[in-house]
N, C-alpha and C positions, 0 to 999 in steps of 0.2 A: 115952785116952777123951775122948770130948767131953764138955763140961762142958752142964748144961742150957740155961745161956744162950745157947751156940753152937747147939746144937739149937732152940732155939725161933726164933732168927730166920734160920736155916736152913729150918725147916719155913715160917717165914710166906712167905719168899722163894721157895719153891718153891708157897705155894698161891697169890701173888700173879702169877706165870710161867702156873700154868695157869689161872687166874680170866682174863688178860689173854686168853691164847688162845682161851679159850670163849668170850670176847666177841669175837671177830673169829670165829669161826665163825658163831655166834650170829648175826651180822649180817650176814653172808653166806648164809647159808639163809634169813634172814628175806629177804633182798631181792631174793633170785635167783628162788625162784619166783613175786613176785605180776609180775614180767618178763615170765616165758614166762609164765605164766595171763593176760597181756594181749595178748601175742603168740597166742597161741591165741583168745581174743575177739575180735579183729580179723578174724582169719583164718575163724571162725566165722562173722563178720557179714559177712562178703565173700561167703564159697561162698553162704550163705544168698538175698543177695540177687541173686546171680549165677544159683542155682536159679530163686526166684521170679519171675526175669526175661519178659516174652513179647514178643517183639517183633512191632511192628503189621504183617500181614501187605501185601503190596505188589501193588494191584491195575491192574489194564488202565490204568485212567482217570488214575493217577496222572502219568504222564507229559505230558497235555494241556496246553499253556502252558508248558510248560517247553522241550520239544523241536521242532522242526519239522518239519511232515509232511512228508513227500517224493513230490515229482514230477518224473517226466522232462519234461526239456527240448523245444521243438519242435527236429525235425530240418529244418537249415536246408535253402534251395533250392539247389538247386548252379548255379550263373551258365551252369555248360557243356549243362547238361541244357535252357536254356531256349529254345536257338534249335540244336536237335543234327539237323533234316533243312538248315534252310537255311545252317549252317556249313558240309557235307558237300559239299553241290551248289555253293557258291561252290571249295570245296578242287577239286572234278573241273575247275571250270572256268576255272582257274589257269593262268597260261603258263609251261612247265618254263624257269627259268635257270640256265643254263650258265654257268661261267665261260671267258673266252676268246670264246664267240658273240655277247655283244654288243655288241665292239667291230667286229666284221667285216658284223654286220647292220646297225649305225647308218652306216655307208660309211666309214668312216674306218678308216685303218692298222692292220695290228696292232699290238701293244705290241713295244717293243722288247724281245728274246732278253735276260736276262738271262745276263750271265755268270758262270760257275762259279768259287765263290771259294773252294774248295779246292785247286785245281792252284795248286801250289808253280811260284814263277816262278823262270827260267834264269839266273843271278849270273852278269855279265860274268865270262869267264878273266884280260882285263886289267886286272881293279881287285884280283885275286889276284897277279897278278905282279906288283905295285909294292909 
């Protein structure tokens, strides 16, 4: 049997173990929820002011000064369009040149016949025989 003394600081041992643990509970329940109760006020005053919110509506005018109007450009002249009968009647009244005619109409020789520089030329037999 145990003797009384054994038991009693036994017993204090065992209410000093749970005293200890109910104060780390204890302070862990105390501190946990005013956490999320802050976490939740935050979040509260967020949605809140996010409802409340009205954004200024956006009208015609707003854009004035900031943007620039747009205009088309002039469409230029075209150089060909501006003289297109008397370009025409100079073009009919042109003299056709030929090549090869105007050396026979100026009085002078024709050119000479150029020769064909594809034909393979004939190798002496007697520079194969030495």
């Amino acid at each position: 049997m145990l003797s009384p003394l054994t038991r009693a600081s036994s017993a204090r041992k065992a209410i000093a173990t749970v005293s200890r643990l109910a104060g780390r509970n204890a302070a862990r329940t105390f501190i946990a929820p005013t956490v999320s109760r802050r976490a939740d006020f935050v979040q509260e005053l967020y949605l809140k002011e996010l409802k409340s919110y009205k954004p200024t509506p956006i009208k015609d005018s707003d854009s004035v000064g900031q943007v620039a109007t747009f205009s088309l450009p002039k469409i230029p002249k075209s150089p060909e369009e501006a003289d297109l009968a008397s370009s025409l009647k100079e073009y009919e009244t042109m003299a056709v040149e030929v090549e090869g005619q105007e050396a026979s109409e100026a009085g002078k020789p024709a050119a000479a016949v150029v020769e064909d520089w594809l034909v393979e030329e004939e190798e002496d037999d007697a520079a194969h025989a030495h």
